[in-house]
N, C-alpha and C positions, 0 to 999 in steps of 0.2 A: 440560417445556416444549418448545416444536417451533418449530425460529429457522429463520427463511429466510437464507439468509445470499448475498447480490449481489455479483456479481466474484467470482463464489466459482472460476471457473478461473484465476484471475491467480494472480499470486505469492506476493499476502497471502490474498485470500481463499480458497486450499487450505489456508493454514496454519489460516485461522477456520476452514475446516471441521473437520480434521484434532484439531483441540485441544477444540472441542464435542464431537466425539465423543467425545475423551476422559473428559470430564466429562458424559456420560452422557446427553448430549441428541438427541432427533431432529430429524435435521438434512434442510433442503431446498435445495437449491440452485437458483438461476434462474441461467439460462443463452438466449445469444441461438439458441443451437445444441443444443440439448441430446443430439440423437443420437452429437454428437461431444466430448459431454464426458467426462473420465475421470475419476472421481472413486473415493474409495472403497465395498466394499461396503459397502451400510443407506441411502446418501444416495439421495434424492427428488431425482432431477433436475426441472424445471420450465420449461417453456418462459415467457420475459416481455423487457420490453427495458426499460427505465428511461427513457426518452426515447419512450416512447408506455404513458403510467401506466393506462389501461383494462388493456394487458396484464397487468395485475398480481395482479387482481382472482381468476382462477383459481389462480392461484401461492400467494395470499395466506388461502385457506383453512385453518381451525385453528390458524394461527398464531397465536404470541405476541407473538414476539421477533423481531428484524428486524435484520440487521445491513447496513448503505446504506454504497456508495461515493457520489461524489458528481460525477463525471463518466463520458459515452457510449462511444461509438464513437470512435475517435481521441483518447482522453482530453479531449476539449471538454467543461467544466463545463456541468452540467443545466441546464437552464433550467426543469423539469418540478418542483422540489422541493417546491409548492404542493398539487401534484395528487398527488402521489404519498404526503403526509401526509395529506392526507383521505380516500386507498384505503386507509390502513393504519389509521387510524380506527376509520373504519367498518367495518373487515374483525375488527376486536377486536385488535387488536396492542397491546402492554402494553408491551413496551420494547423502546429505538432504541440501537444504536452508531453511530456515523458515522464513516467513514473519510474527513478533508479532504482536499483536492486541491492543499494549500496557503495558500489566501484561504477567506473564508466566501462561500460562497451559495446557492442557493437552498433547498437540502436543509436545512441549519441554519436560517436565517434560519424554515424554516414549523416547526421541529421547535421552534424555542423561544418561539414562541407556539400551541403545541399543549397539548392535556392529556399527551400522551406522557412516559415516564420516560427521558428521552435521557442519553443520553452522548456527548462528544464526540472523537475518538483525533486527534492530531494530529504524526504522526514529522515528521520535520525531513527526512531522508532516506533512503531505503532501500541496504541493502548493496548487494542483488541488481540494482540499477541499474549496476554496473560489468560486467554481463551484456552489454554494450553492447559493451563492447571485446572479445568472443568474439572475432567474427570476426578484425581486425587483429591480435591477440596470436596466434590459430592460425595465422595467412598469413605475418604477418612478422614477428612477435614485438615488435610497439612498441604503444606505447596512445597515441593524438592524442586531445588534452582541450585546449581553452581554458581550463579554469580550476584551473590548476595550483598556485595558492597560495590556492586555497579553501580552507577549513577547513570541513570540517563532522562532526557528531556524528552518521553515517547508523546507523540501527537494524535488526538482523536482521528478517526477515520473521518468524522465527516468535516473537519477542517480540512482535511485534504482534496473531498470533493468541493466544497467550497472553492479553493485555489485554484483547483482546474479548470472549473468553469467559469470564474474572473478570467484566468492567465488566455482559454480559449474565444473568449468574447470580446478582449479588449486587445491593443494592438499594441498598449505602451507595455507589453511584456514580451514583446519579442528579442530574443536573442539573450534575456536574461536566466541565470540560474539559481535558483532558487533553495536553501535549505530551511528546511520547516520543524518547531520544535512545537511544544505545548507551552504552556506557561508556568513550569517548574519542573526542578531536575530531583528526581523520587531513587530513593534504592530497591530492591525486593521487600524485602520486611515491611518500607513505607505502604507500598501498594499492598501488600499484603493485612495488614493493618487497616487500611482506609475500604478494604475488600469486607472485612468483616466487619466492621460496622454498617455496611448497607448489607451484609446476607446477614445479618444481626444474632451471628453466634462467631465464638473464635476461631481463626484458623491459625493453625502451628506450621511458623518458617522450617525447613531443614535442608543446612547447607551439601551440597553433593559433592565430590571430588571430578575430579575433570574426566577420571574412566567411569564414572557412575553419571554422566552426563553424556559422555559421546556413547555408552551404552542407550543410552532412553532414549536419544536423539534418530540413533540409529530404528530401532525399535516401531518407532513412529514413521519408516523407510526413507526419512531423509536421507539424501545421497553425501555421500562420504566427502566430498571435496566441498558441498556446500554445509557439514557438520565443523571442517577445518575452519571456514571461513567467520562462523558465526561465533566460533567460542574464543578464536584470534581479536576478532572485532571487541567481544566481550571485555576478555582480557587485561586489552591495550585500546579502549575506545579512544576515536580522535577526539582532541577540546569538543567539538563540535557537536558531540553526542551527548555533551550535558549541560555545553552552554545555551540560554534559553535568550530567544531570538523574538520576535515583534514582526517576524513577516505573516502571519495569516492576518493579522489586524491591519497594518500596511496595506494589505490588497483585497481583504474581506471589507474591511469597515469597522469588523467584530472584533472582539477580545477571543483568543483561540482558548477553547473547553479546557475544564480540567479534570484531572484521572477522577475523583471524586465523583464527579458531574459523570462520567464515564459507569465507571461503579454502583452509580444508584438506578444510571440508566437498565443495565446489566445483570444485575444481582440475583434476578430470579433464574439466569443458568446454575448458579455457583451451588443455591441452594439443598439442602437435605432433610 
């Protein structure tokens, strides 16, 4: 089978490459840049954008299998999910993973009243998201977070590309949706904690206020309706986002990593 696999230079989608290849697939990657993508030897780089779906239609050649994020440029949710299901259509694609953004839309919304054989992947939250506090932890060794007694169940990246290259290679995952946790539900401080013992000096929590957060957020040019969104979620997460779940081992085999295991892998960014 030959999976095109989108976002494939992000976090996750290196790991969906990384783990298809494993399992013996050829792999294509779309990229908005593709001369400046690194990926490894075998992959098809592919020039297309997701947010203008004609580009796709070269990318989309020979393929089967198709694995979709479902936000652009600045992570702004697609608006294109209509169009981009009837290029994949017609181009022959046989089966869909989807990486949510959080909320369902448009990408889902056309993929489940398609003939396509979808799957849905929905983590709660990502490890590698504390990649954030690189910077402040190597300058001055503290982490500024507003949401310091969040609980959540965040998931390794590469349990993620695990999942999708099960859910893309086997067929008893069609039509199911999937949420994906780690295997424990941590606050800021815990990760922050279990951060400094693998960069093996302390780092100091400090809580922010919600304008000293939509400031930073901003800062970092995240777009303002998805600033609303993120600190909403935080706020008021659904059970969902810290109840811990058993699907990467269900359809892995494996036992899903934990932030620890994360951490150690990690450490030498945080470092000073």
């Amino acid at each position: 089978m030959t999976i095109l696999v989108t976002g494939a230079t992000g976090k996750v989608g290196r790991q969906v490459v990384n783990e298809l290849l494993k399992t013996g697939h050829r792999v294509k990657a779309l990229s908005r840049y593709p001369a400046s993508a690194t990926l490894p030897a075998g992959v098809e780089v592919v020039s297309g954008d997701l947010s203008k779906p004609d580009s796709l239609v070269p990318a989309l050649r020979g393929v089967t299998g198709l694995h979709l994020i479902t936000t652009g440029a600045g992570y702004v949710p697609l608006t294109t999910g209509e169009e981009i299901i009837r290029i994949a259509e017609a181009a022959g694609v046989k089966r869909v993973s989807v990486l949510w953004d959080g909320k369902k839309g448009t990408v889902e919304e056309a993929l489940e009243s398609s003939n396509l054989e979808w799957t849905q992947l929905q983590p709660v939250d990502y490890m590698s998201n504390v990649m954030n506090w690189r910077e402040s932890i190597r300058t001055e060794g503290v982490v500024r977070d507003m949401f310091g007694d969040s609980l959540n169940a965040s998931i390794h990246e590469q349990d993620i590309g695990r999942v999708a290259a099960a859910v893309l290679s086997e067929d008893v995952h069609v039509g199911k949706i999937y949420p994906l946790t780690g295997p424990e539900a941590l606050t800021v401080p815990d990760k922050v904690q279990i951060l400094s013992h693998y960069i093996g000096k302390a780092v100091k929590f400090i809580q922010l206020t919600e304008e000293q957060e939509r400031k930073r957020m901003a800062e970092l040019g995240v777009d303002e309706g998805v600033i609303d969104y993120v600190i909403n979620w935080y706020k008021n997460p659904p059970i969902e986002a810290y109840t811990v779940n058993q699907t990467v081992e269900q359809i892995t085999g494996r036992p899903a990593r934990t932030f620890a295991e994360w951490a150690e892998e990690h450490a030498s960014y945080f470092k000073w």
